[in-house]
Structures are given as structure tokens and as C-alpha cells.
C-alpha positions in Angstrom: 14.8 132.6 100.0 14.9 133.4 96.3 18.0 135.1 94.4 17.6 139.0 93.2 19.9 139.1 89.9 18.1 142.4 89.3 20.9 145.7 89.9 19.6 147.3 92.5 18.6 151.3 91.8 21.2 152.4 95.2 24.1 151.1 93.1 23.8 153.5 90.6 25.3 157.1 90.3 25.4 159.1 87.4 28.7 161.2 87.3 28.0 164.1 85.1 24.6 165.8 84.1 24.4 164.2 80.3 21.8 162.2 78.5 21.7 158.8 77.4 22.0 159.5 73.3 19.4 157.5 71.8 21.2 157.6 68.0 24.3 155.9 69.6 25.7 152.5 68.1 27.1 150.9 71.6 27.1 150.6 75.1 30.3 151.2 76.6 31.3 149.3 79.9 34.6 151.5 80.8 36.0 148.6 83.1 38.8 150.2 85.9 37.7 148.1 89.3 36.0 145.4 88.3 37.9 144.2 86.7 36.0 140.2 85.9 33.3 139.3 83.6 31.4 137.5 86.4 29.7 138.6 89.1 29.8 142.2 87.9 26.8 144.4 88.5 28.6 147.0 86.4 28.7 144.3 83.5 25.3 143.1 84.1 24.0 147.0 84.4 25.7 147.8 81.0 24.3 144.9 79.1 21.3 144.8 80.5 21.0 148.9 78.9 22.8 147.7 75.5 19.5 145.4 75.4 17.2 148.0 75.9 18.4 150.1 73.7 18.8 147.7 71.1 22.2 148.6 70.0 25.6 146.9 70.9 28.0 146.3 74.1 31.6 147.4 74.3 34.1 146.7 77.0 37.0 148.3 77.4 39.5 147.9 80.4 42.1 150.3 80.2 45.6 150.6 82.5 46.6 153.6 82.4 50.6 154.4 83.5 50.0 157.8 85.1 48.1 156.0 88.4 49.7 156.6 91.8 53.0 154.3 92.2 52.4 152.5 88.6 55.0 149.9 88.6 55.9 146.3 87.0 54.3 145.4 90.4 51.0 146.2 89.7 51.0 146.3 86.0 51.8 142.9 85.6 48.9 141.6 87.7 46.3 143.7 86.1 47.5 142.4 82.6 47.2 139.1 84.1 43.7 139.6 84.5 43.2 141.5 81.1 44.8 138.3 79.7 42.0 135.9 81.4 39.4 138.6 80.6 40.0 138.5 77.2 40.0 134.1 76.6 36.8 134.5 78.8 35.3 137.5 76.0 35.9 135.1 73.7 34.4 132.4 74.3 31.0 134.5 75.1 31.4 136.0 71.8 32.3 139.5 74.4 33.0 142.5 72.3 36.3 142.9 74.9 39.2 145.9 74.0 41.3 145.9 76.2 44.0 148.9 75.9 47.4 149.8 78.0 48.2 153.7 77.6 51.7 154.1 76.5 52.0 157.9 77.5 50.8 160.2 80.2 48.0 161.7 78.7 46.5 159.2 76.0 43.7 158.3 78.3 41.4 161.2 77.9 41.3 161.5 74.4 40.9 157.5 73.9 37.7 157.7 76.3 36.7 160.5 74.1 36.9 158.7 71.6 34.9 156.1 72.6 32.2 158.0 74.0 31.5 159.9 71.0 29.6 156.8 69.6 28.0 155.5 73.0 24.6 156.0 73.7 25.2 155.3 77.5 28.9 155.1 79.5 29.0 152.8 82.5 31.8 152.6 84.6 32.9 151.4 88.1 32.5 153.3 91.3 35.4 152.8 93.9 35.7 154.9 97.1 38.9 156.5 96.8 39.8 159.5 96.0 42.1 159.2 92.6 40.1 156.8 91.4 36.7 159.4 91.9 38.8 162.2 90.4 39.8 161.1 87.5 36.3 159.8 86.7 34.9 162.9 87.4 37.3 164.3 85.3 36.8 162.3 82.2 32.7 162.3 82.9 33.1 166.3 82.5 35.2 165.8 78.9 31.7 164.2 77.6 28.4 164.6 76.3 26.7 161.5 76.9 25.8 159.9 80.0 27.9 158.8 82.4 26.6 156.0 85.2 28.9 154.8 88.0 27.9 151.3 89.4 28.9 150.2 93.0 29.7 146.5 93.2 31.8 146.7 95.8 30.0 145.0 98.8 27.1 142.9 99.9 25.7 146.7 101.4 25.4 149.4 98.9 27.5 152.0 99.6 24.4 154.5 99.5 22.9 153.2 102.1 26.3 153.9 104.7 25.0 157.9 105.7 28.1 157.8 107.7 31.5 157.0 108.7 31.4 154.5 111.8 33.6 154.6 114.1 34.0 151.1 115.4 33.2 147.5 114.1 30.9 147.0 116.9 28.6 150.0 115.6 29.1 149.0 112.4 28.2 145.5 112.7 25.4 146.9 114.1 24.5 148.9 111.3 25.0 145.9 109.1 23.2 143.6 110.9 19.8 145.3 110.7 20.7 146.4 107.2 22.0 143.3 105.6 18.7 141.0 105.6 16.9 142.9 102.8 20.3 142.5 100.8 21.7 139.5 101.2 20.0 137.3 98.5 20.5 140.2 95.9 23.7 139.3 93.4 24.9 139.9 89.8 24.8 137.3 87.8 27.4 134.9 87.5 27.4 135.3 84.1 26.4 139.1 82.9 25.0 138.1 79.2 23.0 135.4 80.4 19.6 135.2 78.0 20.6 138.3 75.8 21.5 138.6 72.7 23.3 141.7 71.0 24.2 143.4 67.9 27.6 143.4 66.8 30.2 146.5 67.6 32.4 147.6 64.7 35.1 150.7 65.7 35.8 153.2 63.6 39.5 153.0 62.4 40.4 156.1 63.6 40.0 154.8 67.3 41.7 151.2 66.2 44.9 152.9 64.6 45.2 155.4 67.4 45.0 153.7 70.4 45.0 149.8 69.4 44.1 147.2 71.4 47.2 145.5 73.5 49.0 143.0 72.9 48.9 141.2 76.2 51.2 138.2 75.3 53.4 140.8 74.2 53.3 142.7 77.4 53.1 139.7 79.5 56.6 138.6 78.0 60.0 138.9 80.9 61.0 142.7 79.3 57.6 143.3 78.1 56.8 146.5 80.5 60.2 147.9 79.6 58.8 150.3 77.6 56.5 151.8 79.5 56.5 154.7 81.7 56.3 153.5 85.1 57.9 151.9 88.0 60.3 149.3 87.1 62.7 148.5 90.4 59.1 146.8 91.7 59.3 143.6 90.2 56.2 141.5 89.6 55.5 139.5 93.2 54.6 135.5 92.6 51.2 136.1 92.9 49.3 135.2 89.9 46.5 138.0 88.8 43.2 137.5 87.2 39.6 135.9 87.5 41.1 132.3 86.9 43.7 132.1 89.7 41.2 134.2 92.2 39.1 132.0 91.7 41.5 128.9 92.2 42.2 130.2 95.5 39.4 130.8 97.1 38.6 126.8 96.0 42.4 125.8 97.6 41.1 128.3 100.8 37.6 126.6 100.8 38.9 123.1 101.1 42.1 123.5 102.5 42.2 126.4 105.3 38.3 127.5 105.9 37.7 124.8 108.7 40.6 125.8 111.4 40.6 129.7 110.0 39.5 130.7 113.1 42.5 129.5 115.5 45.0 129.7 113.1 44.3 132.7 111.0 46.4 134.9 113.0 49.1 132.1 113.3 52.2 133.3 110.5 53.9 130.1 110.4 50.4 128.4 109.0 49.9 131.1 107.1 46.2 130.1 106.3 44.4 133.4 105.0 42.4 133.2 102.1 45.1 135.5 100.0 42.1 136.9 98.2 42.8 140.5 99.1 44.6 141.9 96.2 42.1 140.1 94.0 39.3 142.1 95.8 40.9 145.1 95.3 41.2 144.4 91.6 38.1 142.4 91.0 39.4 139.5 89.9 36.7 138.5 92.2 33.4 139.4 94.0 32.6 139.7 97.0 29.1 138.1 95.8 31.2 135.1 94.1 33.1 134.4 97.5 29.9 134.7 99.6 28.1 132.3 97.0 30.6 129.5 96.8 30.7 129.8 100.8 27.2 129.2 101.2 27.2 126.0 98.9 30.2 124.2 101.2 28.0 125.5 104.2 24.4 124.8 103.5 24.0 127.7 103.7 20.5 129.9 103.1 19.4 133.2 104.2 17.1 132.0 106.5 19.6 130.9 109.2 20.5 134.7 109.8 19.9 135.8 113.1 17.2 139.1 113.1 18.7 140.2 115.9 21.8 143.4 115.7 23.6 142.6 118.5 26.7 143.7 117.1 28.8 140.5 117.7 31.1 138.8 115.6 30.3 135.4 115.6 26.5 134.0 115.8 24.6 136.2 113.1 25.3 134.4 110.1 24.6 131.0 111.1 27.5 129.2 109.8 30.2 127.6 111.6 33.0 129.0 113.7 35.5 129.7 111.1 33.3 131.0 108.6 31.8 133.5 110.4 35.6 134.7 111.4 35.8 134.9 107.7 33.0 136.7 107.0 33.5 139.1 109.6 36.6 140.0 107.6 35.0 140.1 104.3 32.1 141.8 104.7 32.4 143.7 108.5 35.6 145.2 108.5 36.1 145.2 104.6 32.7 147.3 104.2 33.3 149.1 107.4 36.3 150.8 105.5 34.6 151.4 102.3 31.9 153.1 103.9 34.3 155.2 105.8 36.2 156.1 102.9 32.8 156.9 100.9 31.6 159.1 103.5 35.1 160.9 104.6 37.4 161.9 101.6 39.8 162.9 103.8 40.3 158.9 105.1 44.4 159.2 104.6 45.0 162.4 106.6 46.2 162.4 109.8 43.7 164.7 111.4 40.7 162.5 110.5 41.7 159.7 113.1 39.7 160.3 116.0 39.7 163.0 118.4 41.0 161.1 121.4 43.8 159.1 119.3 44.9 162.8 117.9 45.1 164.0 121.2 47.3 161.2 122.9 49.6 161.2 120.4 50.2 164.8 120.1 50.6 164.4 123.7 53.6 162.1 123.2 55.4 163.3 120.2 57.8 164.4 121.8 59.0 161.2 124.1 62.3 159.9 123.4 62.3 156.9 121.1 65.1 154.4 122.3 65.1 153.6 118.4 65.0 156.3 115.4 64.6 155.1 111.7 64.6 156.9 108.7 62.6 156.1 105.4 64.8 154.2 103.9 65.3 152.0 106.9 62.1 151.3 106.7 61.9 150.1 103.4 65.2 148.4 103.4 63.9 146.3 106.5 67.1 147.7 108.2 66.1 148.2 111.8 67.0 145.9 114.7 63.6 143.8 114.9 64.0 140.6 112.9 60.0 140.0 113.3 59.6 143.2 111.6 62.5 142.9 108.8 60.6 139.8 108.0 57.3 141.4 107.7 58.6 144.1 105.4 60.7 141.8 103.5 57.6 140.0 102.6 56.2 143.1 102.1 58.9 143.6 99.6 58.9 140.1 98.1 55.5 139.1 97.5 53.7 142.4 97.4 51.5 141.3 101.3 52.3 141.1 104.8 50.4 138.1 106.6 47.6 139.9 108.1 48.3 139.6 112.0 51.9 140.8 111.0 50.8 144.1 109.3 49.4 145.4 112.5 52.9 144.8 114.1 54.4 146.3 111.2 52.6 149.6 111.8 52.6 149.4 115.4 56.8 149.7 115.4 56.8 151.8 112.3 54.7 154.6 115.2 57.2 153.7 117.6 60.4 153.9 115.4 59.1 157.5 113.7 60.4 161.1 114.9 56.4 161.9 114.9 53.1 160.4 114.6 52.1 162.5 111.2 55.6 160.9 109.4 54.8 157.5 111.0 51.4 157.6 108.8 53.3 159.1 105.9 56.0 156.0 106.1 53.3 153.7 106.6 50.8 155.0 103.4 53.9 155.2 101.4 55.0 151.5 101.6 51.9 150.1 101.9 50.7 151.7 98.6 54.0 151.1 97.0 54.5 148.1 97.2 51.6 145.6 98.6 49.5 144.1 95.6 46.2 145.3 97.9 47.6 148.7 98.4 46.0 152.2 97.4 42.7 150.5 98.9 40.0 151.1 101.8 41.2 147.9 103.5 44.4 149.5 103.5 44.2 152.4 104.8 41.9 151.1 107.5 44.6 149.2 108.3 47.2 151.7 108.9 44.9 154.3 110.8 43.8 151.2 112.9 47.6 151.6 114.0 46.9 154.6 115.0 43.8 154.5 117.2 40.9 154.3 114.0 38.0 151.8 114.5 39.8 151.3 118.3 39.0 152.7 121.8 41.7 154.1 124.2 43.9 151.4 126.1 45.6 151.8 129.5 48.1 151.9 130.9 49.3 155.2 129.0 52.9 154.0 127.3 55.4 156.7 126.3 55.0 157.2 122.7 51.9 155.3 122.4 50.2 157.3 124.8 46.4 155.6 125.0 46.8 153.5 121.5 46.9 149.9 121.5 50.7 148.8 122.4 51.9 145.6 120.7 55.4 144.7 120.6 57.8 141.8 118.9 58.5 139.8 121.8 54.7 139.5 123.0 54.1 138.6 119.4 56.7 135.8 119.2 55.0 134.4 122.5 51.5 134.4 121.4 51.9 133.2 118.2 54.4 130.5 116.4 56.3 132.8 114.5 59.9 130.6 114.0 59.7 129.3 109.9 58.2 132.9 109.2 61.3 134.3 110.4 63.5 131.2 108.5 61.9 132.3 105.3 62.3 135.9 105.7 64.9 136.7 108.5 68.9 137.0 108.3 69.5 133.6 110.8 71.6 136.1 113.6 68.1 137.6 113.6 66.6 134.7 114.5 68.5 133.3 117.4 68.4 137.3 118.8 64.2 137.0 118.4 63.8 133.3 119.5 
């Protein structure tokens, strides 16, 4: 079937009441989650109006330091990516500013700024909640219009009317949905076939807030100045489009054939490592999904029309790559349509109703082990699998994937209640992993705690009906022995194995 580069009308969403100004000199493309100039329907949207209109295309990707847990961490990835974004602008002649804000409170008046010459404001739209308020907030400092694109899945978030409880009735969902969507994709490249006028900025918005200087902040103290985090060190993780992109070819050739039996395997360790480059987009899902299709033969026309609701069989691609894809799109649009559709995603009282119940239930059971926050975070309990988990955690900013649910499985078990055991579990999670403060995340963690599951038997003290997983079982099922090498005290080890 034949390729939609067209931006479909679902993805849009205008975030305050304005009008586009007619007499304005630019298009601004305020760039804070999509952070690529490929496959970016936010991109393609903005220039697509900048032609239009017949004026100019700005793109500004700003970092602010007042996010939730700013740190080194996170800083130095996203300027990673600005620093790619920026050779990339070049070399498509890309009118490209990109800006880090020095001190709280700089952002508002910049985008002010900025706005006062823009005929039309486009922006990203990304389903959690700081991320929605503080675009709401800026949209209401404005008068021009401002348009929030969704780029985040295959599915338009528009079309998800509610939050699904399960993957199964999700998959369902998807599964009749999907078809009319599937061939529809940004462009690879956003300025394909256009040509613009040239953007010149006042020097009252140049000498105020000046563009960064990335190679300067990219330098081993260059963050020192800046008011964030700085006992999170940078993890080894390269950011950006370049190195996303690197990966998913070294996951392609390398890993994609046996992902399916050894995915879940820590001592292969062969996941794609493309999840904190989703949650920045460094990448697209519609990039990953393309370059899959080419190494399968892949066409549209070997979906299956039928919504059964399974995992594998639908897409009509091999084993492993429909265990992949169930992971990209299923269960990573299953948790952006649940945090669309339920702002309260990262309280307690929105798990379900039965998982609510049985752990209320069991708060008060005796827990044979007790840890405190900073036990947690210190990896200082007396489960070398789960040291080793956090310590990676603490390390390299991730937590192989099979691993994590462990994590949060002990973290329920260890906690004086099941309210703190989320609370400990957000808190590190966000703080530290490189694909924290995302709907995958917190998926994740309420999956711990009985979200997207079903009640399991027998009832376990503590647990009550949620799924019970514990170190030992863990160490049996899967080879787990140079994971623990690489992360564990050796006493750990021989205690474990």
C-alpha cells in the first residue's frame, strides 16, 4: 500500500483560543519532545504552515533547569541531541536556536519573546502531566496561536477514548484501529520539496537569551553552572538522533533475530536500548517501524484483519519481531493512551479496584525485611539480584527490562505500605533512569502493583492477589550469573548462586 506523509488532522490540538497572525515574519517550531529533525510530524506540520504562509521557519529547542529532577543526568543527553540537531540544521540550511535557560524563570519571557513575531506556534504534545502544564501555561502568556502535535505513536492519541485496562483489550483496540494508520508517517526528512524565506531575530531576543554554546556545555565541568542536579552524573549512554539511530542498526543486525528467547535473559542483555531515545525523540517510533519493515519485507498487506487480541500473528513478521513490536507499539501506546485519558496515572488510587483492595488488605502483614529510602537507593538491602539492578539503575541511568519488574516487585515487599512502595518506586525511577518521567515508566511501576494485570492466586501475605515474583525463581529461570559479576559485591554472588 502507498505511504501517507500527509499530518493527519487527529494529531493536532490547539492549546489556547488565539489566531494564527497573518502579519507575522516566522513559524515557530517550539521543540520540547521531539526532539529530531526526522520523522517529526511536529516539524513537518510547522513547515509545511511556514510554506503556506509564505513567511519563515524557526526552531527552537529549549532545556529548561526548573524540570522535575533536572540533573547532569539528563541534561547531558538532551544537549547531546541539541549538539546533533544542530550539525543536522546545518546542513539543511535549518533556521535551528537552540537555548539552555540559566535561571528558574527565563523560559516564559524567552517564549514570549519569540512568539510576539510568529504568525503560528507549534509545539509537541506529550501525555504527562508537567509537560501539559507548563504548555498550557505558556500558551495562556500568548496571543498567537498555539498548536500541539502528537507524534508520539503509530495510533493517534485522539483516537484512545479511554484508558484500557489490559494489553489483551488494548491489542484489541489496536488491532482493528491500526490498519487505516499504519502506512501514514512523517517524513523522513520534514523540508523535503520546500523552500523558505530566511528568519532574522531581533537583537533584543539574541542578546537576552542567546543561543547555547553546546561544545561549551558539553565540556567535563560544563553544567557546573547551572542550577540543577549535579551528584547524577552523565550515564555512558550517548544522546541524540545519530547514536539512536546507530542502535537500533547494531539491534537490527545484531539482537532482532533471537529477541524473542532471549530478551528477557540479563546476562545477553539483548534489548534494543532505544527507550530513553523514545522518550526524548532522538527517534520515532515511525523511523523504527520503517527500518523494521525494510530488513523484513515487510508491507501492510501481510496484517492480519482479524482483532484477536494476541501477541504474536497480526503483524506478519517473524517471531522476534512481532515480540518487539508488541513492546513498541502494544504496551508503549497502551501507556500513553492511559496517561492521555487519566491524569491522575501516578497516584495510588488509580490502580485498579481489585489491586487497591488486596493490598489495603495486607498492609499491615509483617515484612521479614524493612528498608528505608535510602536503602533503596543505596542498593543496601540483602538481595544481591536486586542491588545489581539498582546499581545499574544507578550507573547507566536503565534497569534491563525483565529486571525492573523484580526491582519493583521487592521494593512492594520491602516497603512499610503499598502507597510508600509506589512513592519509592516513582522517585528512583524518575530520578535517575534516562527513560524516567515517562508513560512507559509509570506503566511499569503500577504494573508492580496490579495495573494492566489480573488477580493471581494463591493469596501471598503482603502481595495479597498481585503477581508474586521473587529473586531466587528469577535466578532459576533466567541466566543471571555475569549480571550479577558486573554489578554485585562477589559475597553477594556466592549467597544468590
Amino acid at each position: 500500500m502507498q505511504v501517507k506523509y500527509t499530518v493527519n488532522s487527529l494529531r493536532l490540538t490547539p492549546v489556547n483560543r488565539q489566531s494564527i497572525r497573518t502579519d507575522g515574519d516566522y513559524v515557530l517550531y517550539w521543540m520540547t519532545a521531539a526532539r529530531r529533525l526526522n520523522f517529526n510530524y511536529a516539524l513537518q506540520y510547522a513547515a509545511e504552515q511556514a510554506h503556506k504562509l509564505d513567511v519563515g521557519l524557526l526552531v527552537c529547542e529549549p532545556l529548561p533547569c526548573t524540570d522535575d529532577y533536572a540533573s547532569e543526568r539528563f541534561h547531558r543527553f538532551v544537549l547531546e541531541g541539541m549538539s546533533d540537531n544542530a550539525a543536522s540544521a546545518k546542513e539543511l540550511d535549518l533556521n535551528y536556536y537552540p537555548w539552555v535557560e540559566e535561571a528558574a524563570g527565563q523560559a516564559a519571557p524567552f517564549f514570549q519573546a519569540l512568539s510576539e513575531q510568529a504568525c503560528l506556534v507549534v509545539t509537541d504534545d506529550f501525555p504527562v502531566r508537567s509537560h501539559r502544564d507548563q504548555l498550557e501555561q505558556l500558551a495562556g502568556l500568548v496571543d498567537v496561536a498555539v498548536m500541539a502535535v502528537d507524534g508520539n505513536g503509530l495510533l493517534p492519541l485522539a483516537l484512545v477514548e479511554k484508558a484500557y485496562p489490559t494489553a489483551y483489550a488494548f491489542r484489541r483496540f489496536l488491532h482493528r484501529a491500526l490498519p487505516a494508520f499504519v502506512d501514514e508517517r512523517p517524513r523522513e526528512n520534514p523540508l523535503e520539496d520546500l523552500v523558505l524565506p530566511a528568519v532574522a531575530l531581533p537583537s533584543s531576543v539574541t542578546q537576552n537569551w542567546p543561543a547555547a554554546d553546546l561544545n561549551s556545555y558539553l565540556k567535563s565541568d560544563g553544567l557546573k553552572s547551572l542550577p540543577i542536579d549535579h551528584q547524577i552524573e552523565p550515564a555512558t549512554q550517548v544522546g541524540g538522533s545519530w547514536s539512536a539511530t546507530e542502535q537500533l542498526r547494531v539491534f537490527l543486525e545484531d539482537d532482532l533475530a533471537n529477541y524473542a528467547e532471549r530478551r528477557n535473559v540479563p546476562d545477553l542483555d539483548a534489548t534494543s536500548r532505544l527507550s530513553a531515545y523514545l522518550h526524548y525523540g532522538h527517534i520515532s517510533v515511525h523511523q523504527i517501524l520503517t527500518e523494521l519493515a525494510l530488513q523484513e519485507s515487510w508491507s501492510s498487506t501481510r496484517l492480519s484483519l482479524k482483532p484477536t487480541g494476541q501477541r504474536s500473528g497480526w503483524w506478519g513478521m517473524t517471531e522476534s519481531a512481532e515480540a518487539f513490536l508488541d513492546e513498541l507499539i502494544t504496551w508503549r501506546e497502551l501507556g500513553f493512551g492511559f496517561c492521555a485519558r487519566r491524569p491522575d496515572y501516578a497516584e495510588y488510587t488509580s490502580l485498579p479496584q481489585w489491586a487497591q483492595e488486596t493490598l489495603n488488605q495486607h498492609a499491615g502483614d509483617e515484612r521479614l525485611y524493612r528498608y528505608s529510602y535510602e536503602d533503596f537507593r543505596t542498593a543496601q538491602t540483602h538481595d544481591p539480584l536486586w542491588n545489581a539492578a539498582q546499581r545499574q539503575l544507578l550507573q547507566e541511568g536503565r534497569i534491563h527490562g525483565y529486571l525492573r519488574m523484580l526491582w519493583g516487585k521487592k521494593i512492594l515487599e520491602w516497603s512499610p505500605s503499598p502507597q510508600q512502595a509506589m512513592a519509592t518506586m516513582l522517585d528512583l525511577n524518575d530520578r535517575f533512569a534516562l527513560d524516567g518521567r515517562d508513560p512507559n515508566g509509570y506503566s511499569g511501576i503500577s504494573w508492580c502493583l496490579g495495573r494492566f494485570d489480573r488477580p493471581w492466586g494463591p493469596e501471598r501475605p503482603i502481595f495479597g492477589k498481585i503477581r508474586y515474583m521473587t529473586s531466587q525463581n528469577t535466578a532459576r529461570k533466567v541466566a543471571v550469573k555475569k549480571y550479577l559479576e558486573r554489578y554485585s559485591s562477589g559475597q553477594q554472588q556466592l549467597e544468590l548462586l
